[in-house]
N, C-alpha and C positions, 0 to 999 in steps of 0.2 A: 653427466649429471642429468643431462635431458631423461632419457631413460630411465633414469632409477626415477625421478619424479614421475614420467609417466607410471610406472608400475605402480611404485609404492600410493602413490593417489586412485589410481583406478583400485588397485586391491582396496582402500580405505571405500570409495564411492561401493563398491561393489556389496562393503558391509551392509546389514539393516538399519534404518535408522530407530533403533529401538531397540531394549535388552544391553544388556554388560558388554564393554567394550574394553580390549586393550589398551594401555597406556599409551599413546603416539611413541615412537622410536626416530629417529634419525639416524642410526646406526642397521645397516644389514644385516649384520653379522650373526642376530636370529634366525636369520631364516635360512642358515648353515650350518643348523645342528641337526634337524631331522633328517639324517641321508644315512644311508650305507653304500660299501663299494663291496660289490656280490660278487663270485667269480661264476660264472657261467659254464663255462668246460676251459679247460687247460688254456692261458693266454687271451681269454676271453671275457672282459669286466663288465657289469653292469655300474653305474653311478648313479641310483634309485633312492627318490623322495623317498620317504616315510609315508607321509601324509602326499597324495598327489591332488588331493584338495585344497591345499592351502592357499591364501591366498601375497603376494602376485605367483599365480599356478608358473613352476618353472618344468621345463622338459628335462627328463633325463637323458641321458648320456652313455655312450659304449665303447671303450675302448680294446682292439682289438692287437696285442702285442705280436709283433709276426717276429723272423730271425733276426732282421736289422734295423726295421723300424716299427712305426704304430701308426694306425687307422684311429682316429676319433669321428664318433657319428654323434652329432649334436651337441650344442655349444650352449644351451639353457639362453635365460633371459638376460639376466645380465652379467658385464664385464666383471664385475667381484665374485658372483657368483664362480661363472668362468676360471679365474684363478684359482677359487676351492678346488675345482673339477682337475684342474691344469695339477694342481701340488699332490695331490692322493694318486694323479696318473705318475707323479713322479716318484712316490714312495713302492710303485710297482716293477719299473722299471728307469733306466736311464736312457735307453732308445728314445731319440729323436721322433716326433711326431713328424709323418710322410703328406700323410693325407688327412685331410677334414671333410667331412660328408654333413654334405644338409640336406635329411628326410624331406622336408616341405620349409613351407612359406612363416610359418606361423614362426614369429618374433622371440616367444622364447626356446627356439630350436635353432635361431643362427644367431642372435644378438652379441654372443660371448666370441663369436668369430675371432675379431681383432686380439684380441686376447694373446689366442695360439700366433697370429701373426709377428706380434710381437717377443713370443717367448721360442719361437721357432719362425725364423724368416721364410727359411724352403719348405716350408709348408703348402700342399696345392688345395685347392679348396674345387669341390665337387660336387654338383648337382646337376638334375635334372634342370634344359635351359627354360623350360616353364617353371620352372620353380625359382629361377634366379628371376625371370619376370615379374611374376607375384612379389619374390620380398620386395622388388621397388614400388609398385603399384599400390601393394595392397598393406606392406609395413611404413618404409623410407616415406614416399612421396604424401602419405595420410598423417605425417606424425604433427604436424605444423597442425592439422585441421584437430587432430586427440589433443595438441595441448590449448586451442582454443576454447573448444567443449571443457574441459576441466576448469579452463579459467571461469566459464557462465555457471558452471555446477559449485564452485569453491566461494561465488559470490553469493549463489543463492542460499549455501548453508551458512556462509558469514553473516548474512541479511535476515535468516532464521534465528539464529543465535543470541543476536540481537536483538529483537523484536518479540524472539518467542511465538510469533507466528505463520504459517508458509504464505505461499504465495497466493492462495486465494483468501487470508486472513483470520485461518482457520488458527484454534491455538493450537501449541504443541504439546505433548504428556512432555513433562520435566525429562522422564529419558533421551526424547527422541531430540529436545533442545537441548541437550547436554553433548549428545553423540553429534550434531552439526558442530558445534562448536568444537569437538575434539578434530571435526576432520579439516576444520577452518586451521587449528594450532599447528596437524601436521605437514599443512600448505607453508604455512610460517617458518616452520623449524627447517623444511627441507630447501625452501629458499636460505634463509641465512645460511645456513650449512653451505649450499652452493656458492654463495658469496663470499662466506670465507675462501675457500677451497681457491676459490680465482683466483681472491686477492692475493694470497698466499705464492701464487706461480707468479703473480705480475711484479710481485715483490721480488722472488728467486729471482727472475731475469732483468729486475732493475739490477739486483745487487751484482751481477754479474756481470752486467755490463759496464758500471763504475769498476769493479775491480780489472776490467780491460783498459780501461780509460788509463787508468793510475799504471800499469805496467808499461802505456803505451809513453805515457808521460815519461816514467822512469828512463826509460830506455833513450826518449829523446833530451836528457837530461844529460845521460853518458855520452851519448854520441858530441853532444854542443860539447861538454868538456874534453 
């Protein structure tokens, strides 16, 4: 969830604050229509944006089918994303992904990583060892510092929205107050959404755990008798 709020907020920050603005979403699953999967030469796919402008900009992807297994190079931004990329590699082949390869450093080129880990354990994962340097340095260990800058930037458009005026008292055109305040809503919507989502697992593994309790009872119930 980190993640997808960093993106989905930097893509929202990244907008103008002025001119027509999409409706906030909370739901990904837009931003997984614009793709095709190209074939490049024999066993050889592209996973190519439409628009490689849009915004959170995601990297494409290449998967490369050999005799008994597959090469995937680049993993996109994020883990949902990832899945999309993961199912259309599956509707090509059933070959096991062997290897994963990360071009460079940049976040939406390994982010989806875990993904293939999970859908494929023997998976080896491959890069340049400067380039595994960088994703810590300059993606992993900077992310703490992007979601505190977002929190100062999500206050100031809340504090705008509000007021109607920026920070040096200046007023706002009715558009550019209306566009803070949608990016204030998509802050909102993306947090509950993550709070659901938690709640939702901390529930699954209460309920799970009462229902161990209860077997564990049963059983010492048979055994007394």
């Amino acid at each position: 969830m980190q993640i997808q709020l960093i993106a989905w907020l930097a893509a929202a920050l990244t907008q103008p604050l002025s001119g027509p603005a999409a409706p906030p979403s909370t739901d990904p699953a837009p931003l997984m229509t614009a793709y095709e999967v190209v074939q490049l030469a024999p066993g050889i796919h592209g996973f190519v944006w439409k628009n490689p402008l849009d915004n959170p900009i995601q990297g494409n992807a290449l998967f490369i089918i050999n005799d008994d297994d597959v090469i995937v190079v680049d993993t996109s931004l994020l883990p949902s994303t990832a899945r999309v990329m993961a199912a259309e590699l599956r509707k090509l082949t059933s070959k096991p992904v062997r290897y994963v390869v990360n071009t460079h450093w940049h976040d939406d080129h390994h982010n989806g990583n875990q993904v293939y880990r999970e859908l494929w354990p023997g998976a080896e994962f491959i890069a340049h060892r400067d380039t595994r340097e960088d994703m810590f340095s300059k993606t992993y260990d900077v992310r703490a510092n992007d979601l505190a800058n977002l929190e100062t930037a999500i206050a100031r458009y809340e504090r705008w929205a509000a007021t109607g005026k920026d920070d040096d008292g200046k007023e706002l055109a009715p558009e550019r107050r209306k566009r803070a305040g949608e990016i204030a809503a998509l802050d909102r919507a993306l947090r509950t959404l993550g709070g659901h989502r938690k709640r939702r697992r901390r529930e699954g593994a209460g309920a799970g755990a009462t229902e161990a309790r209860r077997r564990d009872c049963r059983a010492r119930s048979r055994a007394g008798a």
